[in-house]
N, C-alpha and C positions, 0 to 999 in steps of 0.2 A: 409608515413603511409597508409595501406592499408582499407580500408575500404568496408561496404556494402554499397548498391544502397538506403537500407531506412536507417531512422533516428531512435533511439528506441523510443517505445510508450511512458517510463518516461518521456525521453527530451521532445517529443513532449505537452506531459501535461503540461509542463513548458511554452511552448512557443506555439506553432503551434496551438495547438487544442484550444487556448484561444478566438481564430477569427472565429467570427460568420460563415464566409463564409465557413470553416474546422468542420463544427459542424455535418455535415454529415458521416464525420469517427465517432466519439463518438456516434452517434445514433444508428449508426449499431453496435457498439460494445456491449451498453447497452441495444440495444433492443433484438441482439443474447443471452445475457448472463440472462434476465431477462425474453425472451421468451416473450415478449410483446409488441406493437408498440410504442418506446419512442422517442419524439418528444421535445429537449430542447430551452424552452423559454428564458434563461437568464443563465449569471454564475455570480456566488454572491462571493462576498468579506465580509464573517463573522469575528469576533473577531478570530476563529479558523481557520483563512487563510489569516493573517497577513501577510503580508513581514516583521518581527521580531524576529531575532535571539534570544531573549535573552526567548520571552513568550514560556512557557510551554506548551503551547496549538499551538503551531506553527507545525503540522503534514500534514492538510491535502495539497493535490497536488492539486484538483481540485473540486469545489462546484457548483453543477446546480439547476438549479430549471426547471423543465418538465413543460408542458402546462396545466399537471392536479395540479400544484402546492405542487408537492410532490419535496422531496429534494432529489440529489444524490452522496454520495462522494466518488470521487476515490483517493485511496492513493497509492504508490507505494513504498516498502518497500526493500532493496537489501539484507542487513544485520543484522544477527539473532537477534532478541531481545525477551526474556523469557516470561518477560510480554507483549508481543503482541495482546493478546486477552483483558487486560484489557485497553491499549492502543485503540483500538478501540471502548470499550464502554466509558473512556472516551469523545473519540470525538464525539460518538452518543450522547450521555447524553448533553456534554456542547451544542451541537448543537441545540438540541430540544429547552433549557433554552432561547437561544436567540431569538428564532424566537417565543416565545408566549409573552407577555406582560404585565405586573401587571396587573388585573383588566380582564383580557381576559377571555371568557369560556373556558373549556378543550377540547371543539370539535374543536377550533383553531389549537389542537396540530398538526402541522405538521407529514407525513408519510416519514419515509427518510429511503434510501439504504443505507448500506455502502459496499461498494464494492472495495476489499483490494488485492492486486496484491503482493505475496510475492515470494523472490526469497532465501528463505532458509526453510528447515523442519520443520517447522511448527509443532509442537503438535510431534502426533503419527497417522499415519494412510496412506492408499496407496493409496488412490484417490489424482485427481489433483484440483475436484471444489467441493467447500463444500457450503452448502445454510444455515443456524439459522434463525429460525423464533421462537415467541411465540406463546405457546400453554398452555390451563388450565386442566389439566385430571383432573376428579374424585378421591379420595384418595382410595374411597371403587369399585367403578363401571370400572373406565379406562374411562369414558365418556369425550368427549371433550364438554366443556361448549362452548354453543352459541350463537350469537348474538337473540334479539328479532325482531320480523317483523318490529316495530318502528325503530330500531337502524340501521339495514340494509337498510330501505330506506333512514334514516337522514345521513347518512356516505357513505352511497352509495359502500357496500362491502359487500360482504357475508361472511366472517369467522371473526374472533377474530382477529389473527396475522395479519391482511392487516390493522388491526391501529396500530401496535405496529412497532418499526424497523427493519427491514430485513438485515440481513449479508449473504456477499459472498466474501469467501474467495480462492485465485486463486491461486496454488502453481508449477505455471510456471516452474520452475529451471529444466534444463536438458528436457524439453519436448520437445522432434525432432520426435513424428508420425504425419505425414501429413497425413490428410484424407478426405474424401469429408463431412464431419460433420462441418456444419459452426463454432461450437464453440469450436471445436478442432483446426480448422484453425486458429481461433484468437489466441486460445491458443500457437501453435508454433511459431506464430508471433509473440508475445510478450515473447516468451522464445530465440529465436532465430532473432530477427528482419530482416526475409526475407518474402517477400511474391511471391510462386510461380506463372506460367503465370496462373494455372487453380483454381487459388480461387475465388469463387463465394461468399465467407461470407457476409453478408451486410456490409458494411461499407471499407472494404480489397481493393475491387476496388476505392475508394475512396482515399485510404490510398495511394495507389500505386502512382497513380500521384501525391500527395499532399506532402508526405514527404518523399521524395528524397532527398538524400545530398547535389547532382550536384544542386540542385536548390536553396540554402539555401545561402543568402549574402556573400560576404569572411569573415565581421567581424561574423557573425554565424555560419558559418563551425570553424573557430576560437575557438570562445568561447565551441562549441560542441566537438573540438577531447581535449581541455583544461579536460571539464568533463568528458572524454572516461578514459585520463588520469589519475585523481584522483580518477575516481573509478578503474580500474586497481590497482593502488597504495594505493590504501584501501583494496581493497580486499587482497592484496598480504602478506601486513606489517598484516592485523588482523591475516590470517593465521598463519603467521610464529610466530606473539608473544604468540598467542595458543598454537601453538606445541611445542614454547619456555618451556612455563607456565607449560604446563602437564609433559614435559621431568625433569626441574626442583622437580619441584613438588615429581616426583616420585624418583628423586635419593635423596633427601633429605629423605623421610619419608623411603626410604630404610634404610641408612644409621642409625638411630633412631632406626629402629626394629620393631618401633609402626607403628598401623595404625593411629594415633594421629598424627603423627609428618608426615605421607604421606598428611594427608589432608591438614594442617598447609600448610606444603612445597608444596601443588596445590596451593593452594588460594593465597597464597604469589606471587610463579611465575606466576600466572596471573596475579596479580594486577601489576606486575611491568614489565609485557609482555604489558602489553594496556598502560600503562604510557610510557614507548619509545616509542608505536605504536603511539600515540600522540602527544610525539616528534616532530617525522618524520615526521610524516602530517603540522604539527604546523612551522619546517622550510620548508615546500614546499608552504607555503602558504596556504593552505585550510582554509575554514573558521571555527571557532570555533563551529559551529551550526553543521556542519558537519562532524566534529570530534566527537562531542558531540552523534552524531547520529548512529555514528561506532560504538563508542568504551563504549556509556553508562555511559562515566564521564561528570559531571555537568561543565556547563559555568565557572562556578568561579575557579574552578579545573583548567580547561587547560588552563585559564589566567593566571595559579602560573608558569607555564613551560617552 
């Protein structure tokens, strides 16, 4: 099985970048993408970064805490999912909840990124990095409401949005221009997992020596072309129960006359395009968390199969 010289940035979330001494690629990545010098003290194990398959809150990849005590999450996502935007304030929201404390002030409230790496079309739109912050305009003026001279020194921030959560959403898929723009650079690397010899990004040189294949245990190289695999064969079976789905779909509401009976006959042959797709995954072994995370059917469901 042929492979590149690095590791992908997912896997390594998993594993690699967990170790302090590796904390040097994540800096550079989050300090190119956030345009700021971040420097992380710790990575936290919340209710939301369980090792348990079964909780509903089981999404994020990686949870830091920086040295200004703000929170960072990175999540990495491969396969489409609709609701993805609410998905993610989700995990902002339950995030915030645990980290204040009955009884606590509201200037406790934690400041957290979330910062979300998706590998399918997202929304609508042709850029590749998107940024969401909050902002208050006036209903009659357009004025953006602002902090007061008290509140700006007590927070230590000059706008409104730098207490509220910040999103960045990265839509990697197909990104292959290399250019000497550090956060283009990341960006092909993480759409492409190569890093050329003339990357300069912060963190890329870092990355270079640190996650290489050739260097990774036998039982790690192991376990890693294991998950090259399933995702291969995730990707391959969702596709084709899709293209199942919509082929059905369409000769049935043909067939019918109606556009009633085309939609009927879509929604059917999907549902029973992702049910094999299920299947499949389910006798290859994969774990039901990760079928679940394909295909969007619940736990209980692909324990029926």
């Amino acid at each position: 099985m042929g492979h590149k010289p690095y590791i992908s940035f997912d896997w390594a979330l998993k594993r690699l970048l967990r170790d302090k001494a590796n904390f040097d690629v994540l800096e550079g990545f989050l300090s190119t993408l956030l345009e700021q010098q971040v420097h992380i003290d710790h990575l936290l194990e919340s209710e939301s970064n369980k090792d348990n398959e079964d909780a509903k809150s089981n999404r994020v990849d990686l949870l830091c805490e920086n040295d200004r005590g703000e929170l960072l999450i990175i999540e990495v996502q491969g396969e489409s999912e609709f609701a993805y935007f609410q998905r993610i304030l989700f995990g902002t929201s339950k995030l915030l909840s645990e980290y204040i404390n009955r009884g606590m002030n509201y200037d406790n409230v934690k400041k957290v990124y979330s910062i979300n790496i998706v590998y399918f079309d997202l929304g609508q739109g042709k850029d590749v990095v998107y940024h969401g912050k909050t902002e208050f305009r006036g209903i009659h003026n357009d004025e953006v409401l602002q902090l007061s001279s008290f509140q700006r020194q007590r927070f230590s921030v000059d706008e409104v949005y730098q207490l509220f959560p910040e999103y960045y959403i990265l839509k990697v898929n197909d990104f292959n221009r290399w250019s000497k723009v550090p956060l283009e650079q990341w960006l092909y690397f993480l759409s492409t997992s190569d890093i050329p010899e003339d990357a300069d990004a912060p963190g890329l040189q870092a990355a270079r020596e640190k996650m290489r294949y050739i260097q990774m245990s036998r039982e790690e190289r192991q376990a890693y072309d294991r998950y090259l695999d399933n995702r291969v064969i995730l990707q391959d079976n969702i596709i084709t129960a899709r293209g199942e789905g919509r082929l059905e779909g369409f000769y049935e509401g043909r067939e019918k006359g109606l556009l009633e009976g085309h939609n009927t006959g879509l929604q059917e042959g999907r549902a029973e395009g992702v049910l094999e797709t299920a299947r499949k995954l389910k006798s290859l072994g994969v774990a039901d968390a990760l079928i679940s995370q394909a295909t969007g059917l619940d736990t209980d469901t692909i324990a029926t199969l």
